[in-house]
MIPALUM-196239 format. One line per 8 residues: number of its first residue (from 0); their letters; for each residue x negated, y, z negated of N, C-alpha, C, CB. Coordinates in nm, 3 decimals. Atoms other than C-alpha are relative to their C-alpha. Glycine has a CB too. Layout:
BEGIN
NUM	a	X,Y,Z,X,Y,Z,X,Y,Z,X,Y,Z | ...
! end
This chain:
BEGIN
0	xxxxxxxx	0.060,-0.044,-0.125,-3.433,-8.044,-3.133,-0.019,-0.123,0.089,-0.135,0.074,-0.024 | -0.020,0.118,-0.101,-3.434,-8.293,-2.840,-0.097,0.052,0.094,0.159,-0.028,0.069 | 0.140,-0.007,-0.086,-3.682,-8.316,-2.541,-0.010,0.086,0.089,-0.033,-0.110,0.071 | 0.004,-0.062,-0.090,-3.538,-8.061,-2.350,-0.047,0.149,-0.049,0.118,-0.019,0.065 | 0.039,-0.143,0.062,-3.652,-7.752,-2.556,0.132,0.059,-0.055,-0.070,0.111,0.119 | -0.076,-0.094,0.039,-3.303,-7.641,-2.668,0.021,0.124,-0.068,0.040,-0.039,-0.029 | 0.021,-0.120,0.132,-3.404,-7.427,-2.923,-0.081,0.089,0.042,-0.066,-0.047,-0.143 | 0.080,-0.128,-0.111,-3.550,-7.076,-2.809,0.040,0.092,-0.073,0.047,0.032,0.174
8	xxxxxxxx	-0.004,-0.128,0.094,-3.614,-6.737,-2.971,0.080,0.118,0.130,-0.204,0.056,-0.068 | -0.069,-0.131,-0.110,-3.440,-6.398,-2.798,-0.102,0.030,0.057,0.070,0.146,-0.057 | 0.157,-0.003,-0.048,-3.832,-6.349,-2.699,0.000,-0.068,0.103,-0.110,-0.055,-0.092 | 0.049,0.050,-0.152,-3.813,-6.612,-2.437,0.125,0.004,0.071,-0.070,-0.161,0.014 | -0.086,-0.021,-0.062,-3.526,-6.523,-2.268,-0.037,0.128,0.130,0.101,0.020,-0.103 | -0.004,-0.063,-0.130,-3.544,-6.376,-1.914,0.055,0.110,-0.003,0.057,-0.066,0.094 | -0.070,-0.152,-0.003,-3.497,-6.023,-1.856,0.004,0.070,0.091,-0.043,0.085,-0.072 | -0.004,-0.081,-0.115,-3.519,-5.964,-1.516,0.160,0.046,0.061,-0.082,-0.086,0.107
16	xxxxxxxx	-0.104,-0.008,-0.048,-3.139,-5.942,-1.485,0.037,0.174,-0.039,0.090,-0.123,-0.056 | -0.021,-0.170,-0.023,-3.138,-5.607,-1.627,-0.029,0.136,0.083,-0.037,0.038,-0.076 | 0.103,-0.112,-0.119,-3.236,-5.282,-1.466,-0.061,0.072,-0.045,0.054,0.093,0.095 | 0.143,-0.054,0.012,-3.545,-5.120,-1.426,0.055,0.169,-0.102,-0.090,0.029,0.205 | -0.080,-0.138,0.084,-3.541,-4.819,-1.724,-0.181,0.040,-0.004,0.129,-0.033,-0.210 | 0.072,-0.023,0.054,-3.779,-4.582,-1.780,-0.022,0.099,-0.101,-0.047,-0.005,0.063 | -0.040,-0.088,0.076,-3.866,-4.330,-2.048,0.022,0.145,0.033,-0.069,-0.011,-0.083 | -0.020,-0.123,-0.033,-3.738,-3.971,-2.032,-0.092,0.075,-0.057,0.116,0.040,-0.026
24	xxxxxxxx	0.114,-0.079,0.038,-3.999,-3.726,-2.014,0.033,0.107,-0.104,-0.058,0.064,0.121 | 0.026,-0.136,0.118,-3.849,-3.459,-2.271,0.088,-0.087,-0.162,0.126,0.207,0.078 | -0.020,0.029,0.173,-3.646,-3.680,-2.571,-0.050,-0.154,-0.004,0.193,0.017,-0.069 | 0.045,0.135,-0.026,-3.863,-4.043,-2.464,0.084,-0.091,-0.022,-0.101,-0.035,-0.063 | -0.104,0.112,-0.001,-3.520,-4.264,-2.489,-0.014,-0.026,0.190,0.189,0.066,-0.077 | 0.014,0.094,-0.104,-3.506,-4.529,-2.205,0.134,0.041,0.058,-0.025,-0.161,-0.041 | -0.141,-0.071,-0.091,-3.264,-4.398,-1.923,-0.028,-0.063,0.117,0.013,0.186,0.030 | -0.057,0.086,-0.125,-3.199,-4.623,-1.546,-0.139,0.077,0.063,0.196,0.031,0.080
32	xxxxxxxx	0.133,-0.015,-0.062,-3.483,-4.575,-1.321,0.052,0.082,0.081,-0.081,-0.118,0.059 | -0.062,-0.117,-0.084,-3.224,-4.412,-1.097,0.068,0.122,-0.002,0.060,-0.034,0.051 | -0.093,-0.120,0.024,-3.061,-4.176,-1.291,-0.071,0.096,0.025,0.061,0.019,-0.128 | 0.037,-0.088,-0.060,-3.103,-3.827,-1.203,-0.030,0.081,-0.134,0.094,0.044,0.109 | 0.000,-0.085,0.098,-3.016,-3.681,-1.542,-0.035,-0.082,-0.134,0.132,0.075,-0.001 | -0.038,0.090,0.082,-3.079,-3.828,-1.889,0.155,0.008,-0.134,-0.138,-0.011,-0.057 | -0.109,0.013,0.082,-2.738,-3.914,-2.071,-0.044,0.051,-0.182,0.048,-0.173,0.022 | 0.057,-0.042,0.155,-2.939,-3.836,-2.438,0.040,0.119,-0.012,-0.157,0.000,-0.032
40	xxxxxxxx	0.023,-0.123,0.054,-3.061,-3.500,-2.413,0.048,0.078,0.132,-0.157,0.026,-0.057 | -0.044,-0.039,-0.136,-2.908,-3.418,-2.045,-0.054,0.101,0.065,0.118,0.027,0.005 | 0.128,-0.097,-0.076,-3.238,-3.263,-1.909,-0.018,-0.097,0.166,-0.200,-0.010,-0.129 | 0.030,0.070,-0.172,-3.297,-3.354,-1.498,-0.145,-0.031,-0.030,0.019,0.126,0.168 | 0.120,0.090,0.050,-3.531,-3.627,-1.507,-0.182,0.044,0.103,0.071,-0.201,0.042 | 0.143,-0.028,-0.113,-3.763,-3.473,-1.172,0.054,0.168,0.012,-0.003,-0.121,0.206 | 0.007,-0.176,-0.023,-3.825,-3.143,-1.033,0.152,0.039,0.132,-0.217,0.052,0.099 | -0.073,0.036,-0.085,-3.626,-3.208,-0.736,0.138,-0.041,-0.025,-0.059,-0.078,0.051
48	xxxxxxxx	-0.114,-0.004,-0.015,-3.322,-3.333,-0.861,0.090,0.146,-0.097,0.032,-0.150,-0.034 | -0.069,-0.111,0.029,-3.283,-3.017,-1.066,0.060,0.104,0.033,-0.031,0.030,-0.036 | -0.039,-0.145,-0.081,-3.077,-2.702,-0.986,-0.071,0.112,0.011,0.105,0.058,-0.044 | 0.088,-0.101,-0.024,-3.229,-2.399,-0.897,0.024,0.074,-0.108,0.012,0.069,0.126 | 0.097,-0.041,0.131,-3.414,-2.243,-1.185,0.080,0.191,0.002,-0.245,-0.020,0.051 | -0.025,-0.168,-0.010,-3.308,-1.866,-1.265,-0.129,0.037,0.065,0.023,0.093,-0.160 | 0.177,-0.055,-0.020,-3.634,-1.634,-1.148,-0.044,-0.001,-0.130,-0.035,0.170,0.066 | 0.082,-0.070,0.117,-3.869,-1.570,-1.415,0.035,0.161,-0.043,-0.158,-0.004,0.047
56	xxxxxxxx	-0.028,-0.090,0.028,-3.772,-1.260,-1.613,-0.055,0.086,0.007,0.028,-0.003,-0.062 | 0.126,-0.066,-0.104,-4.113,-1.111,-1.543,0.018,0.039,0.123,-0.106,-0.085,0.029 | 0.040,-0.028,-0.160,-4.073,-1.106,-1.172,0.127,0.145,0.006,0.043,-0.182,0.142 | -0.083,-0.076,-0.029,-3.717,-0.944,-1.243,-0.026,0.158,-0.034,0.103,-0.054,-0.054 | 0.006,-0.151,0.080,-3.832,-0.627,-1.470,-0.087,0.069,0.072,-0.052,0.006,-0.158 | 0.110,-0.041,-0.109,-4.142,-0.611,-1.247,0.099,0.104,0.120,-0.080,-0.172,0.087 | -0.044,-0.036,-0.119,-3.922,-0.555,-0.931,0.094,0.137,-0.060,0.082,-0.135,0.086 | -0.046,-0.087,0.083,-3.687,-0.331,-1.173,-0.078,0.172,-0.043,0.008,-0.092,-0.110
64	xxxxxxxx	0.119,-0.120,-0.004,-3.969,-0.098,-1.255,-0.032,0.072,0.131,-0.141,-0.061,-0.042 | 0.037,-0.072,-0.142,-4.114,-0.053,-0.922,0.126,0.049,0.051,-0.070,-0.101,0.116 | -0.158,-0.029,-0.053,-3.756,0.017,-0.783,-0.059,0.146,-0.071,0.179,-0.109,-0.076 | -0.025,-0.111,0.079,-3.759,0.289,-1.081,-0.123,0.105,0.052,0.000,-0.044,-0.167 | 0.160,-0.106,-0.055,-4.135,0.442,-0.997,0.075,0.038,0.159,-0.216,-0.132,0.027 | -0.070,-0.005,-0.121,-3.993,0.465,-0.601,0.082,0.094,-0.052,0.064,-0.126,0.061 | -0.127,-0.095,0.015,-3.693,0.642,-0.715,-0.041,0.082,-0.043,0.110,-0.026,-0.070 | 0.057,-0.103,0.072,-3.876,0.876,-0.942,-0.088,0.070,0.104,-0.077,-0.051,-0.127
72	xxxx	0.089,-0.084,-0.159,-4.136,0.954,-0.652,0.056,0.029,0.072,-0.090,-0.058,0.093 | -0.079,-0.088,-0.131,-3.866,1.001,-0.365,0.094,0.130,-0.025,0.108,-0.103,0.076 | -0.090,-0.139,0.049,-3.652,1.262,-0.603,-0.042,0.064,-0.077,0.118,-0.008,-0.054 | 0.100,-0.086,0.039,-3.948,1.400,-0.799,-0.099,0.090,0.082,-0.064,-0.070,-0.065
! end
């Protein structure tokens, strides 16, 4: 070892050259701060960049029913 420090663990090595990661909220592996999707478990990382959601199946049987009551009352 000589006076200039040559010798150094992977610990002190600088890491700002990489890019910012953070963890994915549904399988917690480290995915780009910018990605949209995570490459792991390929769930959309925000609400916003996801596609539009089916309806809730509730709302559909709901509206399904009433339709049916209506129909039954206008030809009963």
């Amino acid at each position: 070892m000589n006076d200039f420090g040559d010798e150094f663990d992977d610990d002190d090595l600088d890491v700002d050259d990489e890019e910012p990661t953070v963890p994915c909220p549904y399988c917690k592996r480290e995915v780009h701060e910018d990605a949209q999707r995570c490459p792991y478990c390929e769930h959309y990382l925000s609400e916003e960049d996801s596609p539009a959601g089916r309806k809730p199946w509730l709302l559909v049987v709901g509206v399904i029913v009433c339709l049916y009551i209506v129909f039954r009352w206008v030809t009963g």
